[in-house]
N, C-alpha and C positions, 0 to 999 in steps of 0.2 A: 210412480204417480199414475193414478188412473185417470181414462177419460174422462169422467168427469170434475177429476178434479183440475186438469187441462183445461175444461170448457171454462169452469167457474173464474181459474186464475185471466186467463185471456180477459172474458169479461169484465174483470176486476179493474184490469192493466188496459182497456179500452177505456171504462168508464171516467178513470181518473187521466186519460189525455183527453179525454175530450173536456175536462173541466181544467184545461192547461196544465196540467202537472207534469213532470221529469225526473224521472229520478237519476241521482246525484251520487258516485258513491266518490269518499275521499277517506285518506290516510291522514290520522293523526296520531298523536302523543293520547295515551291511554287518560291522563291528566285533562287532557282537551276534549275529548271525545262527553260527554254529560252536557258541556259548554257547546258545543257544536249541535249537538240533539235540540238542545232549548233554543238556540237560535232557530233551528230549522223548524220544530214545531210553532214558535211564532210569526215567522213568513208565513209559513199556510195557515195559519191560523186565522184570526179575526181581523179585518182587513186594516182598520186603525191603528193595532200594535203594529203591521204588519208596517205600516206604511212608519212608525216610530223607528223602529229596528232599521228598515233600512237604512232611514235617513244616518240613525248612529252608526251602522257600519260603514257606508259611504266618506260618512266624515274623518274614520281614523282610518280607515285606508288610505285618504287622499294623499299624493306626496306631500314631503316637507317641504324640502327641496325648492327652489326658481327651477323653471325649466327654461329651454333655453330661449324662448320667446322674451321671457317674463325679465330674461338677464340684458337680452339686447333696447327692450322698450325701459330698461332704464335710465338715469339721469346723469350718469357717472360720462367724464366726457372721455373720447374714444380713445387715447391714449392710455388710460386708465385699463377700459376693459380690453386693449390690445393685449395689454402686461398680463389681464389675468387669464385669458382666453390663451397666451403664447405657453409652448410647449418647450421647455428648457430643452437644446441640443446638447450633448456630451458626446461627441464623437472624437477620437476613435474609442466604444465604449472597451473597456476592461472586464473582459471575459473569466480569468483568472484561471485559466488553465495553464 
C-alpha cells in the first residue's frame, strides 16, 4: 500500500467516526451472512428504517423467559414458588463407577 493510499484510507476511517460509525466484524453461517449485510445496511441507512429495524430486532431478541424479578412479583403464594424455586437433594449421588 502506498502512502497515499495510507493517507486516503485514514481519512476515510476518520471521517466516518466522526459521523459515529464502528465497524463491526462478526462470524456467521454463509446462509446468514446476505441476511446480516441488509440488516447492517439499513441501520445506517435512512434514519426511519433505521429506527423500524431496530425496534424488530429488539423485540425478537428480548427473552422469553420470566426473569427472576418478574417470577418473585408474582401472585403464586410462597409455598408454591418455594417448590418451584427448591432444588431436589439426591444425596449420596450415584457415581457409577
Amino acid at each position: 500500500m502506498t502512502a497515499a493510499q495510507r493517507k486516503a484510507l485514514t481519512a476515510h476511517r476518520r471521517r466516518r467516526r466522526d459521523r459515529g460509525m464502528v465497524r463491526v466484524e462478526v462470524e456467521a453461517s454463509e446462509t446468514d451472512a446476505p441476511l446480516l449485510r441488509e440488516a447492517a445496511a439499513a441501520l445506517r441507512g435512512e434514519p426511519g428504517r433505521a429506527r423500524e429495524v431496530r425496534a424488530l430486532l429488539r423485540a425478537a431478541l428480548r427473552p422469553t423467559a420470566p426473569g427472576l424479578l418478574e417470577l418473585l412479583a408474582c401472585d403464586l403464594p410462597d409455598d408454591a414458588m418455594d417448590e418451584a424455586l427448591a432444588r431436589p437433594r439426591e444425596w449420596p449421588r450415584d457415581t457409577g463407577l
